[in-house]
N, C-alpha and C positions, 0 to 999 in steps of 0.2 A: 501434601502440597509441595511443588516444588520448590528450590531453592528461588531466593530473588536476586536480581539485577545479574543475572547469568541469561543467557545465550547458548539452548542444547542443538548439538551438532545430532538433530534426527527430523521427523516426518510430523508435521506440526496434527495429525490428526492422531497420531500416537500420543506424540506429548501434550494436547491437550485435554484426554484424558487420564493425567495427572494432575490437574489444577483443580480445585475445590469448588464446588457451585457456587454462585454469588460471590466472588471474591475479585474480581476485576474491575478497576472506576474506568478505564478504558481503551479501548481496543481500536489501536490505529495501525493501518497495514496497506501494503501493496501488492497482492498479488501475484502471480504471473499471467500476463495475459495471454487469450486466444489470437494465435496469429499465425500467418505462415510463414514459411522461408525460402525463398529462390532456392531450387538445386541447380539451376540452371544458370551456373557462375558467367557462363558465355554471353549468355544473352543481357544479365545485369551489367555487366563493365562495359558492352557496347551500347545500357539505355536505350533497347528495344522497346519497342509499346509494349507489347505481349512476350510477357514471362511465364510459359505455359506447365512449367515443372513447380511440385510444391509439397515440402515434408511439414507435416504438422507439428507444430514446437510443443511437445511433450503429451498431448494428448489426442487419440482416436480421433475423435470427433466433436463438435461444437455441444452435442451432448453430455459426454461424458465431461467434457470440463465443470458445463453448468453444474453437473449431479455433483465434484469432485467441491467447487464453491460452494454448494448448499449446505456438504456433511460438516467441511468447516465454520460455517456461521451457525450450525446450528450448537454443536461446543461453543463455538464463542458467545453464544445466547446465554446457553449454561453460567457458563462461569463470570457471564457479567453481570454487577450487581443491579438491583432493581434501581432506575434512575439513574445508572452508568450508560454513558454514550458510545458511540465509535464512526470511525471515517474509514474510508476505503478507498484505493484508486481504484480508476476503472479509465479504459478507452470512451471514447463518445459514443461507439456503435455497440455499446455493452452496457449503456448506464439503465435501461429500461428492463435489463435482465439481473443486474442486479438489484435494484429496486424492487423488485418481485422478489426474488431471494430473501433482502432482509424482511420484507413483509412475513413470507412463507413462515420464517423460521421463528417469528413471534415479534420480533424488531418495530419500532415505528419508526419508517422513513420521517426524514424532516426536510431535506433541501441536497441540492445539488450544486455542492460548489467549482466553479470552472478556473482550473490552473492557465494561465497566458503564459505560456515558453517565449521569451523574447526573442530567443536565439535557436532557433529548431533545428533538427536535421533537414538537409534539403532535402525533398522529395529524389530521391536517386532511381526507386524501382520503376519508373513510366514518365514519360516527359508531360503526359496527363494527366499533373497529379498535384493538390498542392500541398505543403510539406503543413504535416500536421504540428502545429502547434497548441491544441489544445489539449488537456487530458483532466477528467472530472474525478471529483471527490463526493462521496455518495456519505450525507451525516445521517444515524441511526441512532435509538436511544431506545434503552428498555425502557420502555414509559418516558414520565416526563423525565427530562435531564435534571437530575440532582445537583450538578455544577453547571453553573451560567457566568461566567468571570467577563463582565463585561469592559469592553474595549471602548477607544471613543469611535464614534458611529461612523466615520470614514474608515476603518478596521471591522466594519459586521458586515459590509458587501460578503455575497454568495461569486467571491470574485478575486483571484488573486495571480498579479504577474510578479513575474522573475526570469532570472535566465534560469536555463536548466543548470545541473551543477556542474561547478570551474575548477581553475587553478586548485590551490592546495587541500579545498574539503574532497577534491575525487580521487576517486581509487578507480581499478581496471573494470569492476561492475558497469554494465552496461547500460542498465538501466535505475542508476542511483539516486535518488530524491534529494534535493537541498535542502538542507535547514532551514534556510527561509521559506519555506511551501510549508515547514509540518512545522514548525513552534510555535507558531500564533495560535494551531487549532489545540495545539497542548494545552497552553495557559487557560486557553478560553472553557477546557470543557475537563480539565482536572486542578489538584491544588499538589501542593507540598504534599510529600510524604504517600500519597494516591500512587495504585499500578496500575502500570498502563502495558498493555499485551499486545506482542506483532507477533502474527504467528507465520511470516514471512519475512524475516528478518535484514535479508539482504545483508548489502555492508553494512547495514548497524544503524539506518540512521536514525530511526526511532526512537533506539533504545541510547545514541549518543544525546539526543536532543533532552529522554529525561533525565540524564545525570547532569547536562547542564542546567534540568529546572528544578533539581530537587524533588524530582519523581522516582518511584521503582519504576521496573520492568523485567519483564520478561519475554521473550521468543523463544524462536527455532528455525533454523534452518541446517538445509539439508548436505549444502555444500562447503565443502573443509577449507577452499578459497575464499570463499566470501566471508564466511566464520574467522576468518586471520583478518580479513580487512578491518570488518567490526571490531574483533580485539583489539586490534594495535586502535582505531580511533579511540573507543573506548578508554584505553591506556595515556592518551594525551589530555582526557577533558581534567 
């Protein structure tokens, strides 16, 4: 078993065959998602309708992604324990393909919670477009959920707004999650002293959120920048 409340700078399908079967109360993460990117810088600064150039952001194809998400939940099945839950971001035009995923890999879907970005990115790529402010969280549980921390019932909506993240909690990551989006699903679905696993670590905020709850954790990520972000917050909680 690996070390806790570290953060390995490698390939979370590497380092999560170092983690022990059953040993996980829960698994919350972000991804990368399937998307593409303008190459065609010309045509995005003048907000063209049609941006007809386009590199795929780290994977072939909409397939190999999916196959790439599957090998990962299926360790993350592994190693979590029976009755340990997990959350996931996902896009809205990906949440039906995750959903299947966590099924596939043994997981019981439970519900899909929808993030409200108060403050979005404006739609920049097409002036036909409207800026996406939603982005959903896919809850899964090996079985039934062993942790239920229940909140008052204005706090159990499948529903949560906020601005995306600001002032002092951001770092230069560009796609950073705020605290306020991942702590409530911490409390609600682990306790004191429980590990909780991102196996996409980003700048950290996962693993910042359980040293503010008096959780372990453990991740991985791949990049030595973001891995510095993570520290250094880390290093202030």
């Amino acid at each position: 078993m690996l070390e806790l409340n570290k953060i390995y700078l490698e390939s979370c399908l590497d380092g999560l065959k170092k983690i022990d079967d059953d040993s996980v109360d829960l698994v919350f993460t972000d991804p990368p998602y399937y998307q593409f990117r303008a190459k065609n810088v010309k045509a995005l600064k003048n907000h063209k309708d049609v941006v007809t150039e386009f590199e795929f952001d780290g994977y072939r194809s909409e397939e190999e992604y999916l196959q790439f998400l599957e090998e990962v939940m299926m360790e993350c099945y592994r190693v979590t324990k029976p009755g340990g839950a997990g959350y996931l971001f996902c896009g809205d035009d990906f949440v039906s393909y995750i959903n299947r995923i966590v099924e596939k890999v043994g997981y019981n879907f439970r519900k899909v919670i929808h993030w409200h970005k108060t403050n979005p990115f404006p739609a920049i790529y097409t002036r036909k477009m409207y800026a996406n402010s939603m982005e959903m969280m896919v809850h899964f549980s090996k079985g039934t959920p062993k942790t239920w921390n229940h909140k008052h019932v204005n706090e159990m909506h499948n529903f949560i707004q906020t601005p995306i993240c600001m002032g002092k909690e951001r770092t230069k990551h560009k796609t950073q999650k705020p605290l306020k989006v991942c702590v409530p699903y911490l409390e609600i679905s682990s306790n004191e002293g429980d590990l909780v696993l991102d196996p996409f670590m980003g700048s950290g905020t996962t693993a910042v959120a359980a040293k503010k709850l008096k959780r372990n954790f453990i991740g991985f990520e791949m990049n030595p920048t973001y891995l510095e972000f993570a520290e250094g917050r880390l290093a202030e909680v």
